[in-house]
N, C-alpha and C positions, 0 to 999 in steps of 0.2 A: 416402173410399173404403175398403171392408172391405180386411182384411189379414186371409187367409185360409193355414192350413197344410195341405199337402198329405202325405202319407206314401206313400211306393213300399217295397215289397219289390222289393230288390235281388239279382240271383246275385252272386255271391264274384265271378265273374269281373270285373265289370261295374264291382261296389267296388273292385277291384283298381286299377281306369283309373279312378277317380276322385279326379282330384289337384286340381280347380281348378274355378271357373265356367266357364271354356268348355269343361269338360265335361260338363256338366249337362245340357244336351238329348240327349246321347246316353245315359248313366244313364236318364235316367227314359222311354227308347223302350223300354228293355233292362226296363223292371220285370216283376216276374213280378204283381203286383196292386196295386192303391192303394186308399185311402180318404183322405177327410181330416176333418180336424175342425175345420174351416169357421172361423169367428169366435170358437171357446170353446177354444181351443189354452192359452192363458194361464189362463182361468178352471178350466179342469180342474188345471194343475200346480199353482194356489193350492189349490183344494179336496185334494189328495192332501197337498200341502205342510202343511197345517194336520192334515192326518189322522193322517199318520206324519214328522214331523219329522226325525225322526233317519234316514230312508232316503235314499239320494243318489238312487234311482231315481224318491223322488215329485218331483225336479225332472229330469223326463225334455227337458225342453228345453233341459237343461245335456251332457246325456249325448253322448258320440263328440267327434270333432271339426268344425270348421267349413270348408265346402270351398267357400263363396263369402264375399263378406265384407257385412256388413248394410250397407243404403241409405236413411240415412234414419230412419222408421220399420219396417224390413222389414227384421226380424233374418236374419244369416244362415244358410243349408244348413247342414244337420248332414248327418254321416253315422255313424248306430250302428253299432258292429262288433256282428256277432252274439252274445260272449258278454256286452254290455251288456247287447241286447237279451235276452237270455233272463234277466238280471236284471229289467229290467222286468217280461218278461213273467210272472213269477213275483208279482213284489209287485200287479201289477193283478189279476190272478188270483184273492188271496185279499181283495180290496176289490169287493164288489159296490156300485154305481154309486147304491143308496140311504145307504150308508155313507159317502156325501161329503153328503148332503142335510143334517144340521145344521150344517155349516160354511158353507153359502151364506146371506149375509145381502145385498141390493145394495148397500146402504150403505156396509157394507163394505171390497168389492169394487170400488167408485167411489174410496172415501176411499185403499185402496189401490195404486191408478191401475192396476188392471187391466184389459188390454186389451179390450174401445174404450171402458172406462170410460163406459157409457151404459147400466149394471144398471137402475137406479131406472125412466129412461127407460123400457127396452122394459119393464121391467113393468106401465107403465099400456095396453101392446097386445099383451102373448105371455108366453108362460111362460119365458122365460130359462132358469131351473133344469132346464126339462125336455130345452129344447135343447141345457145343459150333459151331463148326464146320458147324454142321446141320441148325441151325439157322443164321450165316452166309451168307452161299448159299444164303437164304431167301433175307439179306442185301444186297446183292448183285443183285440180280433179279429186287427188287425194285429199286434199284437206277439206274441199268440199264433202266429199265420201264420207270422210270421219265427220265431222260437223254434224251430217243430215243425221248419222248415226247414235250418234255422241259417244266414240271410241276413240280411245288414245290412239297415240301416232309413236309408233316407233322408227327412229332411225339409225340405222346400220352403215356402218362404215365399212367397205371393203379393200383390200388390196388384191387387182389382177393381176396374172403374169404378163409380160409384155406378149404383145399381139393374140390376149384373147377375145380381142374386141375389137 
């Protein structure tokens, strides 16, 4: 079953009353926009991570705190305070989404058990890298989004059933 990330722009207020999991449905009614970045959540913070090593920001799935606790495989909720986010949003900014394209190899990406660790696989049926890439952008937009705003970033971890996607 895919294990998908979600991302909400959150208001200040919203983050405020976010202390725990059972607050989490009410956070993400409250968001002001979402996207998410589907299945390549993992494979984008590797691609940034090999690109700028030394940035805390290109492991953005380290970044805020954690306001659920992980289950399993299904890391848990973050929540970015805004002036995290506007460090992201700054470092993605000046990384256009072909400037990750020679650090993707699947091989890799497999060997480094990155998440769902099945690169090689869908290569023999989809572009993987384009979907990485693709979804990207996405990160990028929202973090801009928050930034311009200055509202935390929550991210959500989900697990799908197989083939709801």
């Amino acid at each position: 079953m895919p294990i998908i990330c979600r991302m909400f722009e959150l208001p200040a207020e919203s983050a405020k009353k976010l202390t725990g999991a059972a607050n989490l449905p009410d956070a993400i009614k409250s968001a002001k926009n979402h996207f998410d970045v589907y299945r390549y959540w993992h494979a984008i913070e590797y691609l940034l991570a090999q690109h700028v090593p030394e940035s805390p920001s290109a492991r953005w799935l380290s970044l805020g705190d954690t306001v659920s606790s992980a289950a399993g495989a299904i890391p848990a909720a973050r929540l970015i305070p805004s002036s995290e986010v506007a460090g992201l949003h700054q470092l993605l900014q000046s990384i256009e989404p072909e400037q990750l394209i020679p650090y993707y190899d699947a091989a890799t990406l497999d060997g480094a058990a990155v998440y769902p660790g099945t690169w090689l696989e869908w290569e023999e049926t989809f572009d993987p890298l384009g979907q990485v890439l693709e979804h990207y952008s996405f990160l990028q937009h929202t973090a801009r989004r928050c930034a311009e705003t200055a509202h935390p970033l929550l991210l959500v971890f989900e697990e799908l059933p197989d083939g709801a996607v």
